[in-house]
C-alpha positions in Angstrom: 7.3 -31.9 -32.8 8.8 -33.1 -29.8 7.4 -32.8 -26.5 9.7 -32.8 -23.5 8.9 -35.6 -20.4 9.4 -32.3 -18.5 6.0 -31.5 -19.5 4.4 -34.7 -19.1 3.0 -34.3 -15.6 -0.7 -33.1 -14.9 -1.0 -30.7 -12.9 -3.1 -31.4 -9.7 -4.7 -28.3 -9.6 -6.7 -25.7 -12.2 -5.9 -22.3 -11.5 -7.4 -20.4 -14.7 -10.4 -20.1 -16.6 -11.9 -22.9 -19.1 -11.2 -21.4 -22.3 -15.0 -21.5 -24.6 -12.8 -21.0 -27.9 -13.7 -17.6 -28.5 -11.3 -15.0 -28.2 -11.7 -12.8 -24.8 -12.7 -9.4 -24.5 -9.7 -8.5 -22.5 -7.0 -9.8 -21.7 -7.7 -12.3 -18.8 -6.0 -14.6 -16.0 -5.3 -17.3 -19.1 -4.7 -15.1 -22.2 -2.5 -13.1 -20.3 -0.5 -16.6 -19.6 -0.5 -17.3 -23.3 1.0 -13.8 -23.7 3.7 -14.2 -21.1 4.9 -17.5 -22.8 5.0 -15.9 -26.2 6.9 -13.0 -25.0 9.5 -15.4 -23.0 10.0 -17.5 -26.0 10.3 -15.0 -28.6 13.5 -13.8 -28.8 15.9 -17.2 -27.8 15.8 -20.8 -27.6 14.9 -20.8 -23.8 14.8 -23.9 -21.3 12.1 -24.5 -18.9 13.8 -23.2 -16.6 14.6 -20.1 -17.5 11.5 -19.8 -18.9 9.7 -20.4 -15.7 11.7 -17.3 -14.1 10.7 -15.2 -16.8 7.3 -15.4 -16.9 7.4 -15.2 -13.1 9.5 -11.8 -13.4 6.3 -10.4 -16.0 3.6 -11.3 -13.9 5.5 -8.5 -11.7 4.6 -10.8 -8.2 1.2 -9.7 -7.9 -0.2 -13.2 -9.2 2.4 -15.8 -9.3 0.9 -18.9 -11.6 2.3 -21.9 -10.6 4.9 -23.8 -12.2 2.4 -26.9 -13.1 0.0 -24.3 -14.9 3.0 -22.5 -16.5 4.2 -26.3 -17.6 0.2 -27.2 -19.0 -0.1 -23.9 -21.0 3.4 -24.7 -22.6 2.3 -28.0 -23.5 -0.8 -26.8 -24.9 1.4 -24.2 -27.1 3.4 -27.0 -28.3 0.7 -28.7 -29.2 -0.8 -26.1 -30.9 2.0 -25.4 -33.2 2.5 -21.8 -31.3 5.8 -22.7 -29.5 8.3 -25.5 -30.7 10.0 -27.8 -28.6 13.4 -28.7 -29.7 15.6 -31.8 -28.0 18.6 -30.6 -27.0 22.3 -30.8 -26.8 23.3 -30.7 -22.9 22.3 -33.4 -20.9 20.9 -31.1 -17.9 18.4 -28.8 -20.2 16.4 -32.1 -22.1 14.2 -29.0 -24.5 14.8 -25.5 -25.7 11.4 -23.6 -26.4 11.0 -21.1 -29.0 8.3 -18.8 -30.7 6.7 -20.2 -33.9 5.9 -17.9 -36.6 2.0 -18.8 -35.7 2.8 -18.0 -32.5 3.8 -14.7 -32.9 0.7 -13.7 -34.6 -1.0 -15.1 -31.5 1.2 -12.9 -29.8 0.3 -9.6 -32.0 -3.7 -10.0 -30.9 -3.0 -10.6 -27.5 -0.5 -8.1 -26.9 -3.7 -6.0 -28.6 -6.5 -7.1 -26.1 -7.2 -4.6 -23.9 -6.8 -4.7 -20.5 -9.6 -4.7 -17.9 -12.0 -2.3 -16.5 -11.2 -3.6 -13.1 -8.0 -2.9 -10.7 -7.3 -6.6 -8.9 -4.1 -8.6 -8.6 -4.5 -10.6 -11.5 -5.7 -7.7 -13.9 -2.2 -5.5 -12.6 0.0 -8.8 -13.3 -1.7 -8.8 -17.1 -0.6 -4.8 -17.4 2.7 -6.0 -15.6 3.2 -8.6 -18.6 2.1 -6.5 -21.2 4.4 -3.9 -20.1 7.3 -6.5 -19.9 6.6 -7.4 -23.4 6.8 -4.0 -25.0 10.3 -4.4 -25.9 9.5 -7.5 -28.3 6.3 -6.4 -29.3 5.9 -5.3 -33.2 6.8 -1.4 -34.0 3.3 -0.8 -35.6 1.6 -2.6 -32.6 3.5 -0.4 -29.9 1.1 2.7 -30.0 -1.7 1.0 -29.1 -0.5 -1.1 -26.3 1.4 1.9 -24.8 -2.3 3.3 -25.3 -4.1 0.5 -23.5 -1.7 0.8 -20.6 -1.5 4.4 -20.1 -5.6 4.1 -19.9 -5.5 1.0 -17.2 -2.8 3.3 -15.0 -4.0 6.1 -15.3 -7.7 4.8 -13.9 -5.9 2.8 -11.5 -3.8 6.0 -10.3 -7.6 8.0 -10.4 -9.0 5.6 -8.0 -6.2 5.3 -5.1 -6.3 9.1 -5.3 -9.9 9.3 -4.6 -9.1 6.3 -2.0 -6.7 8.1 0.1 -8.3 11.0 0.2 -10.9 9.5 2.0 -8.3 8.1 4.7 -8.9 9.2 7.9 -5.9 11.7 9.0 -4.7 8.9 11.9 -3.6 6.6 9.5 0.0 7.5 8.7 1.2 4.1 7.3 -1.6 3.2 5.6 -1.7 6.8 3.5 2.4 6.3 3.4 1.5 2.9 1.3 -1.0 4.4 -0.6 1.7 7.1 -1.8 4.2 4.4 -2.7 1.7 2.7 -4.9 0.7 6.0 -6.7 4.1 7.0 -7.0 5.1 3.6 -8.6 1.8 4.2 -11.5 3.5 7.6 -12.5 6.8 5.8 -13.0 5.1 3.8 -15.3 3.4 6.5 -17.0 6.6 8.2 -17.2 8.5 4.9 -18.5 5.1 4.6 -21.3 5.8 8.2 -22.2 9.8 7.6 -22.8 9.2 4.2 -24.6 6.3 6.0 -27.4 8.7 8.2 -28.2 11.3 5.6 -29.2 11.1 4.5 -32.2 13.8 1.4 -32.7 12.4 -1.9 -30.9 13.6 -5.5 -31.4 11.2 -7.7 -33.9 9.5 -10.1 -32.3 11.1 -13.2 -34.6 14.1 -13.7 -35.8 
């Protein structure tokens, strides 16, 4: 397999989780990586570039890994046999990265953890991903991740509800950007709702 020199640099600084080699509970800070590198290589040959902004548009801005961890979990995929790196054929893009058949049934279990308990940056970015993903994620596999993520925003939605009510009445603003979050949960939901009753979805390789 080749590796791309694009990849060779350490980064300086660890962002997520040791891994112990036991599969998570949920899906975490670093699974939910793995997940969003699967699902950007899954359908195309895609360069490091564009993969980069992809994975960046799935975390949906709450948490924002950097480009060094982005680069380090990719090299780790290669070397795992998940995602292959293939030279390429313009001068300015040295690799194109795509999905490995192993990769996408790394892909199917974590597309299948669930989500966590907790509402915090990190834990909204891994329901932002999986949400993302939906599109490439296998038919039979759709239910219960539409599942997972109706339960995560619907708790989430439960608890700013029971958090603005608690507001005192002379905070306008404050209860104005509490609405705007709700409001953007029940678009979800409502997207969630649309998407389980479609029933034609792209397969996740090719």
């Amino acid at each position: 397999m080749a590796h791309s020199s694009e990849l060779n640099q350490t980064p300086e600084i660890a962002v997520l989780p040791k891994k112990e080699g036991k599969t998570p509970r949920h899906l975490d800070a670093d699974a939910a990586l793995q997940l969003a590198l699967y699902g950007a290589t899954a359908c195309r040959m895609t360069s490091l570039a564009r993969l980069i902004d992809t994975v960046w548009c799935l975390t949906g801005g709450g948490w924002r890994p950097p480009q060094e961890v982005i680069a380090a979990g990719l090299r780790k995929a290669a070397a795992s046999g998940t995602i292959l790196a293939t030279e390429s054929w313009i001068r300015s893009i040295p690799f194109f990265y795509t999905l490995t058949p192993k990769g996408a049934q790394v892909f199917r279990e974590l597309i299948l953890l669930p989500l966590p308990e907790w509402d915090d940056p990190i834990s909204r970015s891994s329901a932002a991903i999986k949400f993302g993903l939906l599109d490439v994620t296998e038919p039979s596999d759709i239910p219960a991740a539409i599942s997972d993520l109706k339960r995560f925003y619907m708790n989430a939605r439960e608890g700013l509800i029971e958090r603005r009510q608690r507001l005192p009445l002379d905070r306008p603003f404050l209860k104005a950007a509490m609405e705007d979050r709700i409001s953007w949960i029940e678009q979800r939901l409502c997207a969630l709702d649309a998407s389980a009753k479609r029933k034609n979805c792209r397969r996740l390789v090719h």
